[in-house]
TORKOLDREN-582225 format. One record per residue (C-alpha): x, z, y; residue in three letters. Coordinates in pm, whole numbers. Layout:
! residues N
X|Z|Y|ala
...
//
This chain:
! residues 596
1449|-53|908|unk
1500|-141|1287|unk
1081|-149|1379|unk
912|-201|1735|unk
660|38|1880|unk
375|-200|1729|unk
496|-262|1420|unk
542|64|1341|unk
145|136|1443|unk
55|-46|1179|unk
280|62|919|unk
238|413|985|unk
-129|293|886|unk
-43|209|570|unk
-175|417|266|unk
166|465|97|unk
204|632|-191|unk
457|861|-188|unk
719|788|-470|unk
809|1145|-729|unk
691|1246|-1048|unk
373|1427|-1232|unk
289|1553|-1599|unk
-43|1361|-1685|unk
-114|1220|-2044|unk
-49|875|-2080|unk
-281|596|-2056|unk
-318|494|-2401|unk
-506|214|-2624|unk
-684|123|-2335|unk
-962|-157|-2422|unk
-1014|-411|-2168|unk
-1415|-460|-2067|unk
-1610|-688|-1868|unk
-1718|-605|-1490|unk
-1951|-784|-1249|unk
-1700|-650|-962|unk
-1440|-877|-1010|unk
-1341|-1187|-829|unk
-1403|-1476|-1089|unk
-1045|-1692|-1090|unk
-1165|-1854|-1401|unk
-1093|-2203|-1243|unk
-863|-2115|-970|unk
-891|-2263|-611|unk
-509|-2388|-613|unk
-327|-2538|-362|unk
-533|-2945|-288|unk
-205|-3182|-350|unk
10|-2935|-481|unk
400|-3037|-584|unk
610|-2943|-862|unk
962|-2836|-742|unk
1146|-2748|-1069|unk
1252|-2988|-1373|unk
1304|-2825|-1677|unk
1521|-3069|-1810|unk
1797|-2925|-1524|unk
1775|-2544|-1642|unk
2157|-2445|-1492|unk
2276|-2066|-1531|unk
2462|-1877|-1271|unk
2571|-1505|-1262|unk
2539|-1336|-913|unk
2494|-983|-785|unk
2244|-792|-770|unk
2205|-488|-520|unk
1981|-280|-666|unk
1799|-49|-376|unk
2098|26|-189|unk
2397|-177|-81|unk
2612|62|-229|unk
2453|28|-612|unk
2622|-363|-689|unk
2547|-459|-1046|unk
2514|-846|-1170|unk
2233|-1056|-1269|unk
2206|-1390|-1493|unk
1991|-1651|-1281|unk
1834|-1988|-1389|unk
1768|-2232|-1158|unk
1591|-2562|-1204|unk
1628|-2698|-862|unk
1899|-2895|-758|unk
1925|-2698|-431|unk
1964|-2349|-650|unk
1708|-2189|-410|unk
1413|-2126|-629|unk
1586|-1842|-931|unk
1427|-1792|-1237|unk
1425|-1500|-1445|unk
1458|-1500|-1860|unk
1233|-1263|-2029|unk
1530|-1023|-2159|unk
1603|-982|-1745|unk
1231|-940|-1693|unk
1202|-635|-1931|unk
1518|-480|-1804|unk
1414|-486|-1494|unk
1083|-323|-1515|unk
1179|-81|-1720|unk
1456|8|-1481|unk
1225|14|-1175|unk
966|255|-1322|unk
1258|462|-1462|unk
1425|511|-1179|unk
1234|447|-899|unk
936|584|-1008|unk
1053|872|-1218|unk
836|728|-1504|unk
1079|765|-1819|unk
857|681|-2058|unk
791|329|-1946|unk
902|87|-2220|unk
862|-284|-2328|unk
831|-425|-2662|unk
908|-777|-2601|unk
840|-1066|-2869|unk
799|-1414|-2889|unk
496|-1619|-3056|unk
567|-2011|-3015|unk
609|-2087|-2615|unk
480|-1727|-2546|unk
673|-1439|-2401|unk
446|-1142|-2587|unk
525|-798|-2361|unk
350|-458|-2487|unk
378|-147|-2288|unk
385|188|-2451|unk
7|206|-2364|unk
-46|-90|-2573|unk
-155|-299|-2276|unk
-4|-642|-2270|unk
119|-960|-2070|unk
121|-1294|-2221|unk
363|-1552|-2054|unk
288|-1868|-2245|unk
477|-2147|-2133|unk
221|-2464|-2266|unk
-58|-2316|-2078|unk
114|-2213|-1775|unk
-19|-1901|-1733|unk
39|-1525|-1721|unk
-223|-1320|-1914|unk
-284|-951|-1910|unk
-555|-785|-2111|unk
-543|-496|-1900|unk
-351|-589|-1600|unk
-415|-217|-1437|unk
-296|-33|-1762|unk
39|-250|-1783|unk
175|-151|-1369|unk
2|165|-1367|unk
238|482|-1445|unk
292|609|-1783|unk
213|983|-1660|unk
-100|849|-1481|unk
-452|1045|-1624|unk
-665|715|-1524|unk
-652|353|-1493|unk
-546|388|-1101|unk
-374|638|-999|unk
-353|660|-586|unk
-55|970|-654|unk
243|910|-836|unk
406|1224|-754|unk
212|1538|-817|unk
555|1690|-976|unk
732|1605|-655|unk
436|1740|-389|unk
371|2077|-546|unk
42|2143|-367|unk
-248|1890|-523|unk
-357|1956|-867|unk
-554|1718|-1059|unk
-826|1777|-1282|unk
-769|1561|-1574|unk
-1153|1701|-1703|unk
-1323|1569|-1447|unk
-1107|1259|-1325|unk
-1179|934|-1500|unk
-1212|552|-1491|unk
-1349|264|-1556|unk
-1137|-49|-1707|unk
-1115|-396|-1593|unk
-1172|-741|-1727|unk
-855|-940|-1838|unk
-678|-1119|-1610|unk
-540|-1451|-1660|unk
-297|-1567|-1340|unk
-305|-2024|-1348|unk
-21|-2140|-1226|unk
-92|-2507|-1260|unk
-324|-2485|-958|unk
-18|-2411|-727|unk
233|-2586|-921|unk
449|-2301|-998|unk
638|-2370|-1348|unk
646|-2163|-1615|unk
973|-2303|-1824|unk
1054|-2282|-2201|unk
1392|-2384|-2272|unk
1518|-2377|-2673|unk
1277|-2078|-2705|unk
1312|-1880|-2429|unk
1087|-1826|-2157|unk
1200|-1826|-1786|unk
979|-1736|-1490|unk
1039|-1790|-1099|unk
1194|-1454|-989|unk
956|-1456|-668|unk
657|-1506|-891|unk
781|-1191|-1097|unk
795|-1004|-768|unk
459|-1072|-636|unk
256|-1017|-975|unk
432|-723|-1133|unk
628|-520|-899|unk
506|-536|-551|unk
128|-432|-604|unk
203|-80|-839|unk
601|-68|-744|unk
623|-108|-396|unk
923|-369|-524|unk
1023|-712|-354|unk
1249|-933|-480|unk
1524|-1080|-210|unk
1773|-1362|-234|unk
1981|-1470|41|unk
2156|-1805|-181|unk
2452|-1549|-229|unk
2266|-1220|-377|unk
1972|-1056|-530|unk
1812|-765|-391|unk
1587|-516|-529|unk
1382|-415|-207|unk
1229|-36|-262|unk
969|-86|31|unk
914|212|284|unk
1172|401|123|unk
1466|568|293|unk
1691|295|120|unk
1543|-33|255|unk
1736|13|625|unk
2063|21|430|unk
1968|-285|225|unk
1830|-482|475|unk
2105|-489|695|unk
2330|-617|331|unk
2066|-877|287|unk
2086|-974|666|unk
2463|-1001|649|unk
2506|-1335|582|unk
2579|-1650|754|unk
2379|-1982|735|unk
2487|-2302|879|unk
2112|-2461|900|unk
1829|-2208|976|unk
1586|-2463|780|unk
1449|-2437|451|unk
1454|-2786|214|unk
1118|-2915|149|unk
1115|-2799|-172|unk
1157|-2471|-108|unk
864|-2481|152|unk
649|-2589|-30|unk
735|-2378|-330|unk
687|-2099|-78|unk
326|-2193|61|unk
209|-2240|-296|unk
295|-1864|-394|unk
184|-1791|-71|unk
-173|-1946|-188|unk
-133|-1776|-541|unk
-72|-1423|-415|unk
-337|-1426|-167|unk
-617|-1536|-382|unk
-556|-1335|-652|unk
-415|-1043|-487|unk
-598|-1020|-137|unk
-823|-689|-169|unk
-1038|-799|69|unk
-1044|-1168|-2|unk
-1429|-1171|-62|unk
-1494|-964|338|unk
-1337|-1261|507|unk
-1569|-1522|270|unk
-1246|-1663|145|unk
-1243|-1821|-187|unk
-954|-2056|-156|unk
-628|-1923|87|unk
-514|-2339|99|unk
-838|-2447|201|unk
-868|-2157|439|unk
-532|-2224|583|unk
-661|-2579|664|unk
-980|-2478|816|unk
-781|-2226|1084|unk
-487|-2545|1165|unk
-203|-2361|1002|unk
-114|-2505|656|unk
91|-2772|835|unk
295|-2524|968|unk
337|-2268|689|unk
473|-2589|469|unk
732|-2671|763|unk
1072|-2645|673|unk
1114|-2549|1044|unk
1155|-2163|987|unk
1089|-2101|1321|unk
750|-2302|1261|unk
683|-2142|904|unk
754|-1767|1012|unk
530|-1788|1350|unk
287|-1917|1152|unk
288|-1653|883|unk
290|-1407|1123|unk
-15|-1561|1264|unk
-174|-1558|978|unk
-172|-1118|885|unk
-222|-1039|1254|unk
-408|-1313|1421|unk
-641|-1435|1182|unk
-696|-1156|937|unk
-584|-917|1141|unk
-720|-661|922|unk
-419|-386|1067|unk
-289|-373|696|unk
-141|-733|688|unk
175|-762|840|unk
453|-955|946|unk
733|-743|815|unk
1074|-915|835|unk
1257|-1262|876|unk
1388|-1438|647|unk
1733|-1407|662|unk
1822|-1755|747|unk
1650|-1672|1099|unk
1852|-1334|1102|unk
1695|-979|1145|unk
1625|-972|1547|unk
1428|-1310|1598|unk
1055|-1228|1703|unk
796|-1442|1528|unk
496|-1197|1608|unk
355|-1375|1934|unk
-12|-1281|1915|unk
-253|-1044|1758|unk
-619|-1103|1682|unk
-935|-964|1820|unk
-978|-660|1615|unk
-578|-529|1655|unk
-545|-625|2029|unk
-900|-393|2038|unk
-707|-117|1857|unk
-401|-110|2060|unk
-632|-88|2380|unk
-825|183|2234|unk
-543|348|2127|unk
-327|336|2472|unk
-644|449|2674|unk
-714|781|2471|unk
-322|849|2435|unk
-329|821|2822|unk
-596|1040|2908|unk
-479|1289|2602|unk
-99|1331|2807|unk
-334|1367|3112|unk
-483|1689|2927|unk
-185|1764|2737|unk
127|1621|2991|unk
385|1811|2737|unk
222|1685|2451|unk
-38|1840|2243|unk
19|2106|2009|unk
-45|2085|1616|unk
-239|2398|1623|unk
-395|2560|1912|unk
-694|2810|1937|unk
-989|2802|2207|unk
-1203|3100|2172|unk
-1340|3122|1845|unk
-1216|2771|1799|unk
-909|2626|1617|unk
-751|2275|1655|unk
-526|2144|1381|unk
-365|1820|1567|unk
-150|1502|1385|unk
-115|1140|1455|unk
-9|1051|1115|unk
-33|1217|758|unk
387|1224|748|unk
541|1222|396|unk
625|1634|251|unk
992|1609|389|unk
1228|1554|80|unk
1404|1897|212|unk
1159|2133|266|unk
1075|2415|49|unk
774|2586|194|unk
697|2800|-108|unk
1035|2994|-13|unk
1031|2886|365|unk
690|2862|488|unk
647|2637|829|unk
670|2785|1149|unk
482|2719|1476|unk
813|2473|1559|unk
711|2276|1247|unk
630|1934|1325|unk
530|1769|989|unk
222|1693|879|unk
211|1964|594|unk
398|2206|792|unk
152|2229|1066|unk
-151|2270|836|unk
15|2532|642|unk
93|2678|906|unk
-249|2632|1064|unk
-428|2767|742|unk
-226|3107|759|unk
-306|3152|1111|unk
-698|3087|1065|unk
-756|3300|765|unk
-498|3592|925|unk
-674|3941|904|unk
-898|3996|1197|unk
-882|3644|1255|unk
-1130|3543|1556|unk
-1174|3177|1452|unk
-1533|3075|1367|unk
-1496|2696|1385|unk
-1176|2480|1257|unk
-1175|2102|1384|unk
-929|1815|1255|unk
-832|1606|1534|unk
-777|1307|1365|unk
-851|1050|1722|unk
-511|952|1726|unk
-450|944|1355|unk
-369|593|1234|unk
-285|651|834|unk
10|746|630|unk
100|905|340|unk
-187|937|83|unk
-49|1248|-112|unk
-47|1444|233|unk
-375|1306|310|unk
-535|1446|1|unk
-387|1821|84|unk
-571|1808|429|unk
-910|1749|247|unk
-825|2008|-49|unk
-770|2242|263|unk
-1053|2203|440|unk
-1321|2130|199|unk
-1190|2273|-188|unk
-1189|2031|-497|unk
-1322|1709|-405|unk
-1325|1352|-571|unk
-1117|1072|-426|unk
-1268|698|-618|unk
-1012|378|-592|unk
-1130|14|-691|unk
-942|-273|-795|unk
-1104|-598|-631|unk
-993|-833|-853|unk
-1032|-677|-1212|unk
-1323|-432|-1137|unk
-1113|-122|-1321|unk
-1183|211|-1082|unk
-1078|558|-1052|unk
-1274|887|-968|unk
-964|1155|-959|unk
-1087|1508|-856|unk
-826|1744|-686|unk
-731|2074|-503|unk
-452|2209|-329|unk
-251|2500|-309|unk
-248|2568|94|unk
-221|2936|71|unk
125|2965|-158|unk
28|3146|-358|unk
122|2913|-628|unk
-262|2944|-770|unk
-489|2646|-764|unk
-861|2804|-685|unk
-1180|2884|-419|unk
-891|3114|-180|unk
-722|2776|-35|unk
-1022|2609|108|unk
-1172|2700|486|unk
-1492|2785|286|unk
-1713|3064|550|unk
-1554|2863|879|unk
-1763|2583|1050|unk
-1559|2292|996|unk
-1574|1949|1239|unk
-1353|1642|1247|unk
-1282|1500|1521|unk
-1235|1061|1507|unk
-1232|773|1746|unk
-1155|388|1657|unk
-787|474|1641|unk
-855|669|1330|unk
-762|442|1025|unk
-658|411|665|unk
-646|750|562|unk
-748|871|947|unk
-1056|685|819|unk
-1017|778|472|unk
-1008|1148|503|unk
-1341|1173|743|unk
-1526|979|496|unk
-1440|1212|176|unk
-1565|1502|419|unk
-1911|1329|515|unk
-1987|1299|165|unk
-1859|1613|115|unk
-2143|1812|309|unk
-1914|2043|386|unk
-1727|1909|753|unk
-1936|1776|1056|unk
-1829|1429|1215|unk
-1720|1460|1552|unk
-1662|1193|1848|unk
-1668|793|1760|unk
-1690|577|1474|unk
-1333|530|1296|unk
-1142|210|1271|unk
-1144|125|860|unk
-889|43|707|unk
-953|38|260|unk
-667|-105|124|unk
-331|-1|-15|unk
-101|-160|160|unk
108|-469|-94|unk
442|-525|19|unk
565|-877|-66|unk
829|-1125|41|unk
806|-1535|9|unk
1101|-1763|-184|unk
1281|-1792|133|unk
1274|-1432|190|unk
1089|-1384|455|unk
901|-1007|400|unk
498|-938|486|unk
279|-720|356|unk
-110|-766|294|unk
-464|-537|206|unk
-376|-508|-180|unk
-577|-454|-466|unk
-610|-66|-469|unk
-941|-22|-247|unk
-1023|298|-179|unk
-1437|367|-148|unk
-1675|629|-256|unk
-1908|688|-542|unk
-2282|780|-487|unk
-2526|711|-769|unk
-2233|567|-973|unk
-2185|233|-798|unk
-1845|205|-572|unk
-1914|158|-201|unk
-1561|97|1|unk
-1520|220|335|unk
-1344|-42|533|unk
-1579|-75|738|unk
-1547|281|944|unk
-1768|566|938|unk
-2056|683|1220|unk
-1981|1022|1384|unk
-2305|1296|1322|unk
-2283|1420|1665|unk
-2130|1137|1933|unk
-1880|1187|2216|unk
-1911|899|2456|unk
-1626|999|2666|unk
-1259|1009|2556|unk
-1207|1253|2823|unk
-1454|1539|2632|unk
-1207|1516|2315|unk
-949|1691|2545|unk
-1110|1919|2785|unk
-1117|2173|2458|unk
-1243|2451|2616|unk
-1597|2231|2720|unk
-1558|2066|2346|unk
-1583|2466|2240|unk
-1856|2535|2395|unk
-2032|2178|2271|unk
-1983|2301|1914|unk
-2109|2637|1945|unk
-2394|2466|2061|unk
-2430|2322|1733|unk
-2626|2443|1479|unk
//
């Protein structure tokens, strides 16, 4: 995907999980319990004057094609449409199955993900494997899960959550299913009258809007958005390496009138309002309890219903970096009716304008230190520096157990790998080890974890879920000598540790120094870091314009058993007032000798 320079800040901040496979017992008979930590939708808020845009009565059929994660993968699928404009698909539940079970299969290398589907009156019954169950029921006009964690989360997963999806795939983090557990959430019941979104039953089958599919069941735990460009479907595998290659397919079309009908505007602002008050993970921060009535109270609900897409997009992209401007919401894409290159971003709010100063006035005086850039590892003295401005995905091609990294490694794993051999080297001089993370503004979650294993041994990692009040404590350790062994020789236990963080440092640069302050184990260096909680959800609107939002996989900490999240940012233990004094390394040396 073609990004700018600022879009790809904040998307590089992103928690994403990386996408491969892992051995863990299923989730299985998992009851469904009440918690005081989730956001009560009994009576949803709902969209004041909402309109119905479908008629049953005009339920048409059409076969188009589907590409399904790349442009070169061209199947078919059976649409229903009850719109006379044929812009608002549905889905029937036979399609619905197929397609979940397809997208856990093979995109997330969970083959034992499988759907029992049956019906009961005007209800579409579906049971997981792990007995966990959605209820589409037509008359009520709602979508009902009894555990709605246990039906997206993987098959493999050992908990309720799981923040890795790939321990198979990234060889070095090991989970310890003994000591990792969760806590279930309360049921979930998703009203769709509120918004005016139609649930259809038609001689006994039940049909469901294809965007509402997307939002509720494969964007939050499948990183999976639904795309259709009047011509084709597209399944959208979000931040993988096959989205550029689709995107350009779904762009590659030509429209005569750039303008959505008012139907389909208005269908598209009341998902809009659906997703966000269900799904927004930090919904209850911004003392939000209804997205419609907050979109009237900042001036921009008359715009997001325009059928001017020029109007509608500028004011979605208002809305994740203006107004929440929270760094995880995003403007991601056009729709493709506006084409990929038109700009709708035109402003940022407070908090992200903040961020990029922040950010452009420590990388300036950094290249004034460090004018050929600064190296992943270096050593001062008795003092080593392990350097990254992102936790990079483990490269698909590398194979470090039979071709360990090199000093001319550049990833994210390479460097520490390599950084951990050089620090524990016999006769090594290094007393103190310090993660600069004042530059780091997220990434990759797996790679994240590794970093902590590294430095601090097994730890505990705890993930909430907002809306249903289900959470995760996972425990971990890493392998980051090679030797293929799991134990106390692949920590930097007997070094003083120290971790370096300024207001640039979020998501997991803001996740990772938290896990080591409760750790006890790594002193905070420098200034407070920049937040940054949620998983990142990528989703898309009917018209098919793309954004992404704070989702509901929070990440926090445990102490006394009660979840505290971290968005917020985290106080240094010893402050650095001057940016300047995180570069001149060889006084920053002798500062932390000084420390004791």
């Amino acid at each position: 995907m073609k990004i700018s320079k600022s879009i790809s800040i904040i998307l590089v901040a992103s928690m994403i999980l990386s996408l491969s496979a892992c051995n863990k017992a299923p989730v299985e008979n998992i009851p469904a319990v009440e918690s005081s930590g989730a956001i009560d939708l009994t009576d949803a808020p709902g969209v004041k004057d909402a309109v119905l845009v479908t008629d049953a009565d005009s339920l048409k059929e059409k076969e188009m094609p589907l590409y399904y994660r790349s442009p070169d993968d061209v199947r078919t699928i059976k649409l229903y449409f009850a719109d006379k404009g044929k812009e608002i698909p549905y889905l029937d539940t036979g399609t619905v199955k197929e397609l979940l079970e397809n997208i856990y299969h093979d995109f997330r290398y969970d083959k034992g993900y499988a759907l029992n589907v049956s019906t009961e009156g005007h209800k579409a019954i579906f049971t997981r494997e792990n007995n966990s169950t959605m209820v589409i029921d037509c008359d009520e006009n709602t979508i009902w899960f009894d555990n709605y964690d246990a039906f997206l989360v993987y098959g493999y997963s050992n908990t309720i959550i799981d923040p890795i999806d790939s321990i198979d795939k990234f060889p070095f983090l090991d989970e310890s299913e003994d000591r990792s557990y969760s806590r279930n959430g309360s049921e979930v019941c998703f009203y769709l009258d509120p918004y005016a979104i139609d649930l259809i039953e038609n001689e006994g089958e039940c049909y469901i809007p294809m965007q509402t599919f997307s939002d509720l069941l494969t964007s939050s735990y499948g990183y999976v958005n639904f795309l259709y460009n009047r011509k084709s479907v597209f399944v959208n595998d979000c931040f993988s390496d096959y989205e550029e290659a689709l995107l350009e397919k779904y762009y590659d079309t030509k429209v005569k009138n750039i303008n959505r009908s008012r139907k389909l505007a208005e269908f598209s602002y009341q998902e809009l309002c659906l997703v966000m008050d269900y799904c927004y993970g930090l919904k209850e921060k911004h003392n939000i309890t209804s997205f419609d009535q907050y979109f009237i109270e900042t001036g921009i609900k008359e715009s997001l219903l325009s059928s001017n897409m020029i109007e509608s997009s500028k004011a979605l992209s208002d809305l994740m970096v203006f107004y929440l401007s929270d760094g995880h919401c995003f403007y991601d894409g056009n729709s493709y009716r506006l084409g990929e290159d038109f700009i709708a971003i035109e402003r940022y709010g407070q908090s992200i304008e903040d961020f990029f100063q922040t950010w452009s006035e420590i990388d300036q005086i950094r290249n004034e230190y460090y004018p050929d850039g600064i190296p992943g590892y270096e050593e001062i003295g008795n003092t080593a520096y392990i350097t990254f401005d992102s936790f990079d995905s483990y490269p698909s091609d590398a194979d470090y157990y039979n071709n360990p990294p090199t000093p001319d490694s550049t990833d994210t794993m390479a460097i520490c790998l390599y950084a951990f051999s050089r620090i524990t080297r016999k006769d090594s001089p290094i007393e103190n080890v310090v993660l600069d993370l004042s530059e780091n503004t997220g990434g990759d979650v797996s790679t994240a974890f590794f970093v902590i294993g590294m430095f601090i041994g097994q730890f505990d990692i705890c993930f909430e879920d907002p809306l249903t009040g289900a959470y995760v404590n996972n425990v971990y350790q890493c392998d980051a000598n090679l030797d293929g062994k799991f134990d106390e020789n692949d920590a930097l236990s007997g070094y003083r540790l120290f971790c370096l963080t300024s207001p640039v440092s979020f998501s997991c640069g803001n996740d990772v120094p938290y896990i080591f302050k409760y750790s006890n184990k790594v002193n905070m260096l420098g200034m407070p870091t920049g937040g940054g909680a949620c998983v990142v959800m990528p989703l898309s609107l009917a018209d098919g314009t793309r954004y992404q939002i704070s989702g509901l996989n929070r990440a926090g900490y445990l102490i006394n058993g009660s979840v505290y999240d971290i968005d917020a940012g985290l106080e240094p233990d010893y402050p650095i007032s001057s940016y300047a004094r995180f570069y001149d390394r060889k006084a920053l040396t002798k500062y932390i000798n000084s420390i004791y």
